[in-house]
One Martini backbone bead per residue (centre of mass of N, CA, C, O) as a GRO file, in nm:
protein
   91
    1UNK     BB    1  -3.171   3.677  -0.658
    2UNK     BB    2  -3.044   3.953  -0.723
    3UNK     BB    3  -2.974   3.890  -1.013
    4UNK     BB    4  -3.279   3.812  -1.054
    5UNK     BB    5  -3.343   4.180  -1.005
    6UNK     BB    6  -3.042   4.345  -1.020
    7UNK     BB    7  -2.906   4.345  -0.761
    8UNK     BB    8  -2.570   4.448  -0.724
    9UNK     BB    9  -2.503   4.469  -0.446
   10UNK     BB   10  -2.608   4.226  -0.335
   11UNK     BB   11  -2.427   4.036  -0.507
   12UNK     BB   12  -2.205   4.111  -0.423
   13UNK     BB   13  -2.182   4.047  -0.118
   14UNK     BB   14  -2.281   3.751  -0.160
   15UNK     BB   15  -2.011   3.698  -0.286
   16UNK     BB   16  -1.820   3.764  -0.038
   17UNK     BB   17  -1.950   3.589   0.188
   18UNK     BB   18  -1.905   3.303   0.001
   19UNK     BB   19  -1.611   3.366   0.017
   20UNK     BB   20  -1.558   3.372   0.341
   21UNK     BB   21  -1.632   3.125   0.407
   22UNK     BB   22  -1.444   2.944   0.224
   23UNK     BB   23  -1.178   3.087   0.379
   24UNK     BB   24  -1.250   2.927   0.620
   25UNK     BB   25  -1.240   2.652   0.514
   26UNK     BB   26  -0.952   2.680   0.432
   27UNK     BB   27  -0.789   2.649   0.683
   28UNK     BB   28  -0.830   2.355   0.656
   29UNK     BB   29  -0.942   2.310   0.342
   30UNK     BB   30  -0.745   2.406   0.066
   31UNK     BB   31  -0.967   2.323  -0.132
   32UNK     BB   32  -1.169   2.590  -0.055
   33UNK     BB   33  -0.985   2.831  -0.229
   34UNK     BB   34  -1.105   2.824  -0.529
   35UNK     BB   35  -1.394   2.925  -0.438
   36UNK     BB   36  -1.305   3.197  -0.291
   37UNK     BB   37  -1.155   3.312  -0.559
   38UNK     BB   38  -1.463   3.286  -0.762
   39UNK     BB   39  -1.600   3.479  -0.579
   40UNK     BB   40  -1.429   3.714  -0.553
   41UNK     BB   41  -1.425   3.758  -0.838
   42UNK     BB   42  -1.679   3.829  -0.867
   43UNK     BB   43  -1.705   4.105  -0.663
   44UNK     BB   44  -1.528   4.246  -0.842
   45UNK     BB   45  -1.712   4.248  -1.123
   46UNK     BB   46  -1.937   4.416  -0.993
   47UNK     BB   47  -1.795   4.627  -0.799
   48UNK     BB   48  -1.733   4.901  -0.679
   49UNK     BB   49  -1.496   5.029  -0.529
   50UNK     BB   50  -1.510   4.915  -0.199
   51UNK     BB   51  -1.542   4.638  -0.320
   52UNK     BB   52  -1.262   4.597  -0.466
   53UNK     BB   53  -1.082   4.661  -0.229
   54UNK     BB   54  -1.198   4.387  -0.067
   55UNK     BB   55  -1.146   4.165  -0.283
   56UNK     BB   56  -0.859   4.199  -0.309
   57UNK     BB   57  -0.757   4.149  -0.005
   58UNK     BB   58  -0.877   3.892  -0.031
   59UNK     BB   59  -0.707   3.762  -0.260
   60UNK     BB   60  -0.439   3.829  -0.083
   61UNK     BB   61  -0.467   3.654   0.149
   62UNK     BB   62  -0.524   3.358  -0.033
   63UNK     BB   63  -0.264   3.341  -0.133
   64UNK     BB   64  -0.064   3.355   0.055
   65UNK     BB   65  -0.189   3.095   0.166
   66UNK     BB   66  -0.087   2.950  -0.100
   67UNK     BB   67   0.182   3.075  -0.169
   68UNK     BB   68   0.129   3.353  -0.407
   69UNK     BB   69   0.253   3.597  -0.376
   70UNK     BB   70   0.231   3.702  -0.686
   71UNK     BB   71  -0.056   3.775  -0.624
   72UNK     BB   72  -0.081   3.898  -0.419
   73UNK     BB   73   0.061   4.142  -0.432
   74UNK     BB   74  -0.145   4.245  -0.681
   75UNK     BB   75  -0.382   4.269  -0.481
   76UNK     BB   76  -0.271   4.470  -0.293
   77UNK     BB   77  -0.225   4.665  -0.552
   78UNK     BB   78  -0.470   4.756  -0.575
   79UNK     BB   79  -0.587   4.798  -0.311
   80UNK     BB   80  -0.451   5.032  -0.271
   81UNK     BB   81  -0.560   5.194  -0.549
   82UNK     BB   82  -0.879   5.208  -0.434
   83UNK     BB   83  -0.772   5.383  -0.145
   84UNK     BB   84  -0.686   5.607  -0.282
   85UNK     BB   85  -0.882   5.673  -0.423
   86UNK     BB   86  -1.101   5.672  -0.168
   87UNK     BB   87  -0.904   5.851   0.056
   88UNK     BB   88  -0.820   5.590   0.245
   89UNK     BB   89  -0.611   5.570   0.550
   90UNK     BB   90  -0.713   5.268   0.659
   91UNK     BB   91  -0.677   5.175   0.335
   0.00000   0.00000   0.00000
């Protein structure tokens, strides 16, 4: 709905929320990681600064749970790269 109105935030988030499920998914059964890759990468290409941020440590947590490290440690560094952006000391 998000998209088909232009609402480019809430596209962001519903992509997050529905990447954080299939996460959730993934603890169980790791075939539902490859959908919340695919969630979280649409998240990453619409959203803000703090939204790539937020989309990164996704991708990077999901990362090292399937065992790749160096795509994993990829993601952790661009996600430092966004919170340094942002001034972000928690970040």
């Amino acid at each position: 709905m998000c998209k088909a109105i232009g609402d480019v935030h809430g596209e962001a988030l519903a992509y997050n929320c529905i990447g954080v499920d299939y996460m959730k998914l993934g603890e169980t059964e790791n075939q539902f990681y490859s959908d919340a890759i695919d969630y979280h990468t649409r998240h990453k290409e619409v959203a803000d600064v703090a939204g790539k941020f937020l989309a990164h440590i996704n991708l990077g947590i999901i990362y090292n749970q399937t065992g790749d490290h160096e795509k994993s440690s990829i993601n952790h560094q661009f996600a430092l790269r966004y919170a340094i952006q942002m001034s972000s000391v928690a970040g």
